[in-house]
C-alpha positions in Angstrom: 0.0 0.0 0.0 2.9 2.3 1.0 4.3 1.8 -2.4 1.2 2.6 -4.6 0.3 5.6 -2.6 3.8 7.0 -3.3 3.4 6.3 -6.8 0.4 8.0 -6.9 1.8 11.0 -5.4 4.5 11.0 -7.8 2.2 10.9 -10.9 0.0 13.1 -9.1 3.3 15.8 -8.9 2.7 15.5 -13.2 -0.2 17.4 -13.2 0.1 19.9 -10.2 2.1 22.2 -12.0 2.0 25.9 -12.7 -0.5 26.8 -15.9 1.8 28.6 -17.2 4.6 26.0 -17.0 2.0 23.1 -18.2 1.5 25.1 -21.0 4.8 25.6 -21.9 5.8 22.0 -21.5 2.6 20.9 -23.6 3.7 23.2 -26.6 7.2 21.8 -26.5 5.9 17.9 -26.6 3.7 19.2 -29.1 6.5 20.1 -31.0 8.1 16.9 -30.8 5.0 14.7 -31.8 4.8 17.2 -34.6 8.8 16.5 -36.0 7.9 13.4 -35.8 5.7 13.8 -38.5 7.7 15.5 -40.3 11.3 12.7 -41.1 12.1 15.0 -44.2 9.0 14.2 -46.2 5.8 15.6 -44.6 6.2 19.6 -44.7 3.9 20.9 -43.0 4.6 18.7 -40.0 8.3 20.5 -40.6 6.0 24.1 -40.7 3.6 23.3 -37.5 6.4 22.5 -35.5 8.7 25.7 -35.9 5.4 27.8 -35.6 5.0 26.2 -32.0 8.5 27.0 -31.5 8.6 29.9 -32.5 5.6 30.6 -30.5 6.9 29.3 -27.3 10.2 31.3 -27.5 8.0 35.1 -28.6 6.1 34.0 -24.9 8.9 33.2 -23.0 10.6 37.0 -24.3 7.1 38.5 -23.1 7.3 37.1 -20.1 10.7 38.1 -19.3 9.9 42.1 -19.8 10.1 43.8 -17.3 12.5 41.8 -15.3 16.5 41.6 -15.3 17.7 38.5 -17.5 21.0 37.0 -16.8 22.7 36.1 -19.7 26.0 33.5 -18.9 28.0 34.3 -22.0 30.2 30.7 -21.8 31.4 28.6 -24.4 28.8 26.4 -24.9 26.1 29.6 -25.5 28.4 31.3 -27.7 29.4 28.3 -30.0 25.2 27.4 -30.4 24.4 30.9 -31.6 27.4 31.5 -33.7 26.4 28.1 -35.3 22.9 29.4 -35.7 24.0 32.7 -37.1 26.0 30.9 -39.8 23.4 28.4 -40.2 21.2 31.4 -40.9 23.7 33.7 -43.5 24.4 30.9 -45.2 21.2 30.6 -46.8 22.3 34.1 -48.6 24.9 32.2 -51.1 22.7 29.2 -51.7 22.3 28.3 -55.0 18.8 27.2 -54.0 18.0 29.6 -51.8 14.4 28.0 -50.6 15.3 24.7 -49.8 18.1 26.0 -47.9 16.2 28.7 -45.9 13.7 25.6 -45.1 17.2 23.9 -43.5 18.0 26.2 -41.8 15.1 25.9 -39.7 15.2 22.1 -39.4 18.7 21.9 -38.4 18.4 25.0 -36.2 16.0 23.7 -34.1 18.9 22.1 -31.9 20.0 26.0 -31.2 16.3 27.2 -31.1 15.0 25.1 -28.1 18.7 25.1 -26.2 17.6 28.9 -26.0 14.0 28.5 -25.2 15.2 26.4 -22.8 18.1 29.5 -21.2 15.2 31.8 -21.0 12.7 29.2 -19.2 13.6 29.3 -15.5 10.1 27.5 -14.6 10.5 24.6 -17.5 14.0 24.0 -15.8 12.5 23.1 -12.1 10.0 21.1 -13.7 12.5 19.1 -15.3 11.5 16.0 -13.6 7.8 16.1 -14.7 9.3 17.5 -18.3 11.8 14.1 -18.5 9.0 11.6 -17.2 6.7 13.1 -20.2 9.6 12.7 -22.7 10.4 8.9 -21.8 6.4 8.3 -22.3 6.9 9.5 -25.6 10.3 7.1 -26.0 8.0 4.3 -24.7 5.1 5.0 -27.2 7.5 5.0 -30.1 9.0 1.5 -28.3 5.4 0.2 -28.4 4.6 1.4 -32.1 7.9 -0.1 -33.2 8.0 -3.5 -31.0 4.0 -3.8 -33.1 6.0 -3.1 -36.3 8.0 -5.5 -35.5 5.4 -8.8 -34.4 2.9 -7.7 -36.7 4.2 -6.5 -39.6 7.4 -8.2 -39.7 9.5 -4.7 -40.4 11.7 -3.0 -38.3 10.9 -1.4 -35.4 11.1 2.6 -36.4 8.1 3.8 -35.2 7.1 6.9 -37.4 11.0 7.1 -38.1 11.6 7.1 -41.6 15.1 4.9 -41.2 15.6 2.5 -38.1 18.7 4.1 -36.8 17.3 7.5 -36.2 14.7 5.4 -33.7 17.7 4.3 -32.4 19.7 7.1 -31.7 16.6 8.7 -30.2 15.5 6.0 -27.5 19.4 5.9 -26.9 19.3 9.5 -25.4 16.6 8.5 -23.3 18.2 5.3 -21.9 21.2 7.1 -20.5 19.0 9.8 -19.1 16.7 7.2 -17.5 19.3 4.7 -16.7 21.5 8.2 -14.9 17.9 8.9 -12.9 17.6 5.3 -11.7 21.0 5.4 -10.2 20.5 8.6 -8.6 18.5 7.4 -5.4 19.9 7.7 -1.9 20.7 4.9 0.3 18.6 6.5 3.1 15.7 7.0 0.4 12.3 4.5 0.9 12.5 2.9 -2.1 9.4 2.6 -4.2 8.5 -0.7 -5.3 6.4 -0.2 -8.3 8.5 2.8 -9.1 11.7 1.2 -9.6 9.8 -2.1 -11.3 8.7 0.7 -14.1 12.0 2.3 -14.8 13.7 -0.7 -14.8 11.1 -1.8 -17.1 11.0 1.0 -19.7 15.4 0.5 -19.8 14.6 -2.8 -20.6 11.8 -2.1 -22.9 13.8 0.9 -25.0 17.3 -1.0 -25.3 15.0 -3.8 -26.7 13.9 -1.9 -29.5 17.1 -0.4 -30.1 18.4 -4.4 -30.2 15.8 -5.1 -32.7 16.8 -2.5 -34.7 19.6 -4.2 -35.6 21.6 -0.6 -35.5 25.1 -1.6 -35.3 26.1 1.8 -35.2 23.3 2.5 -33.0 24.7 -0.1 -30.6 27.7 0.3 -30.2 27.2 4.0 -29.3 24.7 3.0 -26.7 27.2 0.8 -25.3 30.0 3.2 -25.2 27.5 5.4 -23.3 26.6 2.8 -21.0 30.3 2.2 -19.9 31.0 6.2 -19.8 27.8 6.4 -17.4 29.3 3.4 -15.5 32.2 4.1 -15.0 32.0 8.1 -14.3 28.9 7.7 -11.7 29.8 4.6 -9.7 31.8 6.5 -7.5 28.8 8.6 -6.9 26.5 5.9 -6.7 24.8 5.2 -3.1 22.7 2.2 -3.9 25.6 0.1 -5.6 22.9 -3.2 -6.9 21.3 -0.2 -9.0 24.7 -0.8 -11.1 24.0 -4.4 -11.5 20.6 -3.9 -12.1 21.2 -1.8 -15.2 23.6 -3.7 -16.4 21.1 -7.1 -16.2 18.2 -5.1 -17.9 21.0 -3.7 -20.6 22.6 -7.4 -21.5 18.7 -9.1 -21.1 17.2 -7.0 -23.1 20.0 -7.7 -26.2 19.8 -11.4 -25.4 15.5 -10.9 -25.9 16.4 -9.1 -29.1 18.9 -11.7 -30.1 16.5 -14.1 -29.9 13.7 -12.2 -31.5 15.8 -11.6 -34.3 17.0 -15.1 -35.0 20.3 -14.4 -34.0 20.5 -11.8 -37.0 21.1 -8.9 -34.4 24.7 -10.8 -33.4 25.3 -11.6 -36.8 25.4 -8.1 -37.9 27.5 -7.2 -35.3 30.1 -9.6 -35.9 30.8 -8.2 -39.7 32.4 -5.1 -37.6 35.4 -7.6 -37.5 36.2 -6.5 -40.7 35.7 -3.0 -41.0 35.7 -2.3 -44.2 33.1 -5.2 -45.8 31.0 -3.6 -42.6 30.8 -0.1 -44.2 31.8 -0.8 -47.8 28.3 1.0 -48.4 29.1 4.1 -46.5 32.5 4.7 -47.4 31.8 4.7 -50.7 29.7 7.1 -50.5 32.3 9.3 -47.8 34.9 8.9 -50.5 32.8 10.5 -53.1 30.9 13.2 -51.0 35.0 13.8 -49.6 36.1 14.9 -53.0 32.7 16.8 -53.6 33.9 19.1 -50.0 37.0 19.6 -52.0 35.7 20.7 -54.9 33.1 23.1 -53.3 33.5 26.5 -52.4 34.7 26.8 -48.7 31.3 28.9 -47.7 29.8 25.5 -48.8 26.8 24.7 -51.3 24.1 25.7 -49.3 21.9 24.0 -46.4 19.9 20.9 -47.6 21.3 20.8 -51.3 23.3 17.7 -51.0 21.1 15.6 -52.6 21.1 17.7 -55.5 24.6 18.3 -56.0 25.5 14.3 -55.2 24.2 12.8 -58.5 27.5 13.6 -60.6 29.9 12.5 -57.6 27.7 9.1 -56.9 29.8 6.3 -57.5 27.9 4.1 -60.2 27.3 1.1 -57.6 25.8 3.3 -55.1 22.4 2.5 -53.9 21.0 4.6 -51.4 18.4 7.0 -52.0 20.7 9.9 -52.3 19.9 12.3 -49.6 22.3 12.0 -46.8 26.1 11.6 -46.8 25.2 9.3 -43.6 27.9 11.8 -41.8 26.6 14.8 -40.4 30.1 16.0 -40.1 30.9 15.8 -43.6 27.5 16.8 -45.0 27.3 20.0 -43.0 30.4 20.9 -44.3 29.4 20.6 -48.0 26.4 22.3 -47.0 27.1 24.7 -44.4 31.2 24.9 -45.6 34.2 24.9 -43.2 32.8 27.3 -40.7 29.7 25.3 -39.8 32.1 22.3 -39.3 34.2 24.3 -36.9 31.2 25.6 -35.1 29.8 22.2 -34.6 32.6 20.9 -33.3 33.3 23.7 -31.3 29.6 23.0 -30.0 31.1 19.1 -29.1 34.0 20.2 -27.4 31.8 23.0 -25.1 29.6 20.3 -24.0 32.6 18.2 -23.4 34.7 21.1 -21.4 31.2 22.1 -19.6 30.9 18.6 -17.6 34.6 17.8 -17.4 34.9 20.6 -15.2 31.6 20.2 -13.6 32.5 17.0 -12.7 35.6 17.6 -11.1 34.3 20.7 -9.0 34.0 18.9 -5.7 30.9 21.6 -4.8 28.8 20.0 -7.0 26.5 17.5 -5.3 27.0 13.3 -6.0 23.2 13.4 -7.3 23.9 16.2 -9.6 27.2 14.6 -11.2 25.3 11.7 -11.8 22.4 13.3 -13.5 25.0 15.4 -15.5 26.6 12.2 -16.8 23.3 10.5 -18.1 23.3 14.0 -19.9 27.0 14.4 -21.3 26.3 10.4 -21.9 23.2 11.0 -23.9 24.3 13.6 -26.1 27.5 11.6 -26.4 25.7 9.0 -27.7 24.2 10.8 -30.8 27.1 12.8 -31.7 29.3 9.8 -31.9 26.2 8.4 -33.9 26.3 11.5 -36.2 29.4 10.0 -37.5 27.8 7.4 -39.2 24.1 8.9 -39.8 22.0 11.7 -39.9 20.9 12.8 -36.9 21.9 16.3 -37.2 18.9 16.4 -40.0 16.2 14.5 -37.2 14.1 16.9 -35.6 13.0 14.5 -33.0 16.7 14.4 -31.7 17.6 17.6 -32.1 14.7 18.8 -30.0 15.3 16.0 -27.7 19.1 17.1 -27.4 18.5 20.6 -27.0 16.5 20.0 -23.9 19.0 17.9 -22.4 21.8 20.5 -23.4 19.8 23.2 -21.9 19.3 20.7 -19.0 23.3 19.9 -18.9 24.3 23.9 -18.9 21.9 24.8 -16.0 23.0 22.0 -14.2 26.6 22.9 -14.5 25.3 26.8 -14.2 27.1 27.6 -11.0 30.4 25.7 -12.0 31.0 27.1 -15.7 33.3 29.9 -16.3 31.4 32.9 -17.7 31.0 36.6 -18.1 27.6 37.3 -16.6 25.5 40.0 -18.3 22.5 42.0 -16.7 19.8 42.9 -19.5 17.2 45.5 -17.8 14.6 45.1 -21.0 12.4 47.5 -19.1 15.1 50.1 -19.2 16.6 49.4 -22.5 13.2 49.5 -24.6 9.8 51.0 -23.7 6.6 48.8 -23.6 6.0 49.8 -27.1 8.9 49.5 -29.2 9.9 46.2 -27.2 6.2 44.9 -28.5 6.7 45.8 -32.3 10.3 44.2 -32.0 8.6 41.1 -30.4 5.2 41.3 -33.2 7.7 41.4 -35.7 9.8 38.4 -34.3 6.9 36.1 -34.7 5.0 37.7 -37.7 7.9 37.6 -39.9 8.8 33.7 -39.9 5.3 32.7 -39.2 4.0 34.3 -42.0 6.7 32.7 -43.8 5.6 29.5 -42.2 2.6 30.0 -43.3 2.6 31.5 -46.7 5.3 28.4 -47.9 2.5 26.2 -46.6 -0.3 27.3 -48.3 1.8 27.5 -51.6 2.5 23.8 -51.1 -0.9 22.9 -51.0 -1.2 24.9 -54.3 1.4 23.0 -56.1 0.4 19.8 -54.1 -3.3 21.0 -56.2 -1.3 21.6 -59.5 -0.1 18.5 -59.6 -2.8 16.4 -59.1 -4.7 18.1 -61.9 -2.2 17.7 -64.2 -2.7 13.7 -63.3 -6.0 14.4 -64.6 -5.1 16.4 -67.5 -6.8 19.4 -66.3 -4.3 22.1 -67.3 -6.1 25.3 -67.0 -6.8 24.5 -63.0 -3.4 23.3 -62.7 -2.2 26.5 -63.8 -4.4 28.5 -61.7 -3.1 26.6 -58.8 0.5 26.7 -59.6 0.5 30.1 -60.6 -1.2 30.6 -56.8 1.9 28.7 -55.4 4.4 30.8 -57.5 3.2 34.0 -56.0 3.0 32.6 -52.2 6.8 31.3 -52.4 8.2 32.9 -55.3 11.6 32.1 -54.6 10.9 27.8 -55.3 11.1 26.4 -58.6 8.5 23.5 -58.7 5.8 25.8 -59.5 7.6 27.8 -62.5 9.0 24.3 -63.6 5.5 22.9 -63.7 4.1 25.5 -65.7 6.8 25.6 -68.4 6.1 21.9 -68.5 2.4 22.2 -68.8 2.8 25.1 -71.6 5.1 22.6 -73.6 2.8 19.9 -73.3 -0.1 21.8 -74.6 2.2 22.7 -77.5 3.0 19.1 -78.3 -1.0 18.7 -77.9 -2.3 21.7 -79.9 -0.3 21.4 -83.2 -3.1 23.2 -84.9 -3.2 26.4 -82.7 -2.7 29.9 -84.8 0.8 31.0 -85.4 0.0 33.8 -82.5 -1.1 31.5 -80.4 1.6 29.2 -80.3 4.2 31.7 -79.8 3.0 33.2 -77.1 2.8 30.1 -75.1 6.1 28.8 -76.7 7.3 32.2 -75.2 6.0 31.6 -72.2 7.5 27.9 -71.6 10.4 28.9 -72.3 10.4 32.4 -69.9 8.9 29.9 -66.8 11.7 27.4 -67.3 14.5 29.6 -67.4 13.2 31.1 -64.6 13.3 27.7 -62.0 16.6 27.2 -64.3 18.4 30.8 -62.3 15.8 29.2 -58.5 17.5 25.5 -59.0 20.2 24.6 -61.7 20.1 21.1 -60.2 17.0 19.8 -61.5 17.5 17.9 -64.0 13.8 17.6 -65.5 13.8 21.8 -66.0 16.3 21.0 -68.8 14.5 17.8 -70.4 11.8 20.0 -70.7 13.4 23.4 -72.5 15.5 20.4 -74.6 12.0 19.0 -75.7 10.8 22.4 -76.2 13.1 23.6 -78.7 12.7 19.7 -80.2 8.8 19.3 -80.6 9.0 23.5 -81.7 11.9 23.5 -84.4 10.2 26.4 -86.3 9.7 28.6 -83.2 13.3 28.0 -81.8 14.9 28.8 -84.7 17.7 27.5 -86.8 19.7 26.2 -83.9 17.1 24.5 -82.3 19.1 21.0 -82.7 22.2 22.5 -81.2 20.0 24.1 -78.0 18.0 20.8 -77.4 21.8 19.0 -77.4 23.2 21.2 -75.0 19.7 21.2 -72.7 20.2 17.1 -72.6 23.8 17.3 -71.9 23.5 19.7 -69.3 20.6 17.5 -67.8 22.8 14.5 -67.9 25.7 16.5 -66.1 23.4 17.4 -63.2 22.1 14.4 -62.7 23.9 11.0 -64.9 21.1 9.0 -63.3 18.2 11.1 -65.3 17.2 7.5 -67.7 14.6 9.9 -69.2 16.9 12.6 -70.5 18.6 9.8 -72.2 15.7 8.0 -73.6 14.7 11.7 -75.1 17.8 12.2 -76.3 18.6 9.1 -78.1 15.4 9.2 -79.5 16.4 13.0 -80.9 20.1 11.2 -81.9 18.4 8.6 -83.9 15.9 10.7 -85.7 19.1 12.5 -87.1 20.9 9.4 -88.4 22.8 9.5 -85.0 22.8 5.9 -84.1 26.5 5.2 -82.7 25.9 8.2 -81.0 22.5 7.5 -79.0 24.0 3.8 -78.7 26.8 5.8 -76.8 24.6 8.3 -74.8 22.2 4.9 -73.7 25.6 2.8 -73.0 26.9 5.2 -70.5 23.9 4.9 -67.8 24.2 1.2 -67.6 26.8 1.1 -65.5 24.2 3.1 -62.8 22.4 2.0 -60.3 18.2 2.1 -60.6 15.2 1.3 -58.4 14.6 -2.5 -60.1 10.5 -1.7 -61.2 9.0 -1.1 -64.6 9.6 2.5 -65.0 13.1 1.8 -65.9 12.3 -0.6 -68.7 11.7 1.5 -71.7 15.2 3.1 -71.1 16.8 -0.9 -71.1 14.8 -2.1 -74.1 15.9 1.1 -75.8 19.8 0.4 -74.8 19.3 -3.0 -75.6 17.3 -2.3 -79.2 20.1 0.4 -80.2 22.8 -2.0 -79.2 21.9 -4.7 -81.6 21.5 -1.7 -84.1 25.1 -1.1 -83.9 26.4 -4.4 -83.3 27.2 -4.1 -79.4 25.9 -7.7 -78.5 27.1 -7.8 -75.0 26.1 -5.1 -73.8 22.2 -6.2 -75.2 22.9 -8.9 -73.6 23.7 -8.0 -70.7 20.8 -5.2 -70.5 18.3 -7.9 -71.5 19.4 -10.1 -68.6 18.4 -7.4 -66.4 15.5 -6.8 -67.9 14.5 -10.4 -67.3 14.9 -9.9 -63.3 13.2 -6.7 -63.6 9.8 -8.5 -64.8 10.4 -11.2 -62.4 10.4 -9.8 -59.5 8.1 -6.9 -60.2 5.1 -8.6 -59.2 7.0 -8.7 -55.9 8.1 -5.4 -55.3 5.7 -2.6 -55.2 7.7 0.9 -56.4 8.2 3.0 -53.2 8.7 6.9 -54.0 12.0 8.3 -52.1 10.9 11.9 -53.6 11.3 14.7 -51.2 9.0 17.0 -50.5 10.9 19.9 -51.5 
């Protein structure tokens, strides 16, 4: 009885907190649940979530007016917002300046709720309630995932779009938990039922991360577990808790072991040899290595890796294409050299933070403890970062801002800083601090919200032009252009609809078909100077000067040439360009040189579904044209395995939402 009554008094402690702090804490889980919606696909999950944010941190500078606000200028504060800043300019030089201003607000969301977090006093003394609601969330997504797993026989992600991003997430919250178990006093009245549960959700979380099969995942979890070890047990007052940990950490990989039919052991063993382990990955480091090199040292601009890859992607490479599966190397192609050094200078601030926070002997043996389940936790995901993209997971990055914002307050008193009194009441009158704080929120939530609404224009346009229905498709892309003029899917779309209609219309008046030539033509070059890596904007103007030879003039064949070269450039990969191309080469007389254009995809890798057969019949067809019969051969083998296992395989689209 003793023990269920002090449970309920703890759970009870949940609710019987201030409205303004409940409210606070529900927007930031709301946040969360929202990101993880979101997993680089869904945009206006991505949307929702920064307009919450960006909600909570307006309040939180309204609330503040008024009052003095200590600001600890130390390393760690410094190196976030510098990173942010840069994250920020650097969306200035992009050469695709709306996807990387739509970065910059995913990836900043690790800076943006570390400083929600600085200038939320009450959010910090509810930590404990905060943490219990955050490892609910862990264990729903545990739940969701271990039901993937018995049920649908998939891996257990949860709404994760790749396993080891599920990983890395519950990882975090299995050092924090595991920190938190082993904080209790000897002289503390154990709670029965308490301890069962916390033991139980450990157990339950490492499970799923076993079942992911993560190696990477894994391994970084363990070298967490034996930093949390090894740093708390001198600070540990109940010393079973250790061994208590340590069974729920090795049963629940032996459960997984087992649920896995030993494939979770097996994977792990191929780390023996290194480089068959990641033969995948650093194939893809080399190339995206040499791409750093090559780029400017500013870098390319946030989120446009996967546009820039294609001509770097080695020919045997099969991942989808939009992550370097390094967050260190990516965010220097993206960000350039600075952002690298500023991330890392964020690593080593952490690091510097609890090092000397641990060995400040004023710090309490319950606090250390807690601090190390922190410094553990975000150790966890950084190391992870080395071999995925967790930098680019909302989910974690909220998550880890919390717990950085948790780890500098905790280590507040014991960090060297310069301490800096802001009087907001004396440095701005009500009224000018209001218009500064409107304009804070108005300006990216209109932004927010304009970029949403032209989605669901283009979102419009493109299912109309499913349906042939040109004239609304128009209408609604044209809507879209002027909501989020600086994105090229809308002005792509209509240049692609205009040379369509020309195709379709050969019988329109001279007048007529000028105009709309002209127009094409005006729309495509436009998206050409928004994006010059997509590919399709340059099949279209090369088919546009092809189906319009009169209106293009004399040099038509010479302009649709170059379009399809410069499409195959930006993307080798782009089996349509090529099938367009040839098609233009052998309607000249060209045939050893379409046989040549159609010979040098081959050697690429493609999705195995029917979409790609036209282009291998076409290789194949042209290559017994000119007497290649091997490489017929060979394309007609795989166009054998294509039909036989398509009946198998249903064709899942990777395409990004922006």
């Amino acid at each position: 009885m003793m023990d269920s009554e002090r449970l309920k008094n703890r759970v009870s402690c949940l609710f019987v907190l201030p409205a303004q702090t409940g409210i606070q804490i529900i927007f930031i889980l709301l946040a969360l649940i929202g990101s993880l919606f979101f997993q680089g696909v869904n945009l206006y999950a991505l949307l929702a979530t920064q307009i919450i944010l960006v909600g909570v941190l307006a309040w939180r500078l309204m609330r503040v007016y008024g009052a003095k606000i200590t600001l600890r200028i130390d390393l760690l504060s410094v190196a976030l917002l510098i990173f942010w800043l840069w994250l920020a300019v650097s969306v200035l030089w992009s050469q695709v300046p709306y996807i990387s201003g739509l970065t910059f607000w995913w990836v900043g969301v690790l800076p943006l709720v570390f400083f929600i977090y600085l200038l939320s006093p009450d959010l910090n003394a509810s930590w404990s309630q905060l943490m219990v609601l955050l490892v609910i969330i862990g264990v729903a997504l545990a739940l969701a995932g271990l039901y993937q797993f018995l049920f649908f026989n998939d891996f257990p992600r949860g709404p994760f779009i790749y396993r080891n991003l599920q990983a890395a997430f519950l990882n975090m919250l299995i050092l924090v938990l595991s920190a938190r178990f082993l904080m209790r006093k000897s002289d503390e009245q154990p709670s029965q039922y308490g301890s069962a549960l916390m033991l139980a959700g450990i157990f339950l979380l490492i499970l799923i991360v076993g079942l992911c099969k993560s190696r990477g995942g894994q391994l970084c979890l363990a070298v967490g577990m034996l930093c949390l070890f090894f740093l708390a047990r001198s600070h540990i007052q109940r010393r079973l808790d250790l061994f208590k940990i340590a069974a729920a950490f090795f049963g629940a990989l032996a459960v997984a072991q087992i649920g896995t039919a030993g494939e979770m052991g097996q994977r792990l063993l191929t780390l023996q040899e290194p480089y068959s382990a990641g033969k995948e990955r650093f194939l893809i480091w080399g190339a995206s290595w040499k791409m750093l090199l090559e780029g400017p040292w500013y870098g390319r601009g946030l989120g446009t890796y996967w546009l820039a890859w294609p001509p770097y992607r080695p020919a045997g490479e099969n991942s989808d294409g939009f992550f370097v599966h390094n967050d260190y190397l990516q965010i220097a192609i993206e960000g350039g050299w600075p952002a690298l050094l500023f991330l890392m200078a964020i690593l080593g601030a952490v690091a510097f933070l609890f090092i000397k926070s641990y060995r400040n002997v004023s710090l309490k043996g319950q606090n250390k403890i807690e601090a190390t389940g922190l410094f553990t936790a975000l150790l966890t995901v950084f190391l992870h970062n080395i071999l995925d993209f967790n930098l680019y997971s909302m989910p974690a990055m909220i998550l880890a801002g919390l717990l950085l914002g948790r780890l500098h307050v905790l280590c507040f008193e014991t960090s060297s800083s310069a301490i800096l009194v802001v009087p907001l009441g004396r440095w701005f009158r009500p009224r000018v601090y209001n218009i500064c704080l409107i304009l804070l929120v108005l300006l990216p939530v209109a932004y927010f919200i304009s970029v949403g609404i032209a989605y669901f224009h283009y979102q419009k346009g493109k299912a109309f032009i499913k349906t042939a229905q040109f004239k609304e498709a128009s209408n609604a892309l044209y809507t879209a252009e002027l909501l989020w003029p600086d994105c090229d899917m809308p002005l792509y779309l209509q240049g692609s609809i205009y040379q369509v209609t020309l195709l379709a219309s050969p019988h329109l008046d001279a007048k007529t078909r000028r105009q709309l030539f002209a127009d094409a033509e005006e729309k495509l070059r436009q998206a050409w100077r928004l994006n010059p890596w997509r590919p399709g904007i340059f099949v279209v103007l090369a088919r546009l000067y092809q189906q319009n030879k009169d209106l293009a003039g004399g040099d038509w064949y010479a302009k649709a040439s170059g379009h399809y070269r410069r499409a195959l450039t930006v993307d080798p990969r782009s089996y349509g360009a090529r099938i367009t191309y040839a098609g233009m080469l052998l309607d000249a007389g060209e045939v050893r040189l379409a046989a040549e254009i159609l010979r040098a995809g081959i050697e690429h890798w493609y999705p195995e579904d029917n979409r790609i057969l036209p282009y291998y019949q076409l290789t194949s067809a042209v290559c017994k044209q000119v007497g290649d019969s091997a490489t017929a051969k060979n394309v007609d083998k795989m166009i054998a395995a294509i039909i036989a296992t398509s009946k198998k395989k249903l064709a899942v689209s990777s395409e990004r939402a922006f």
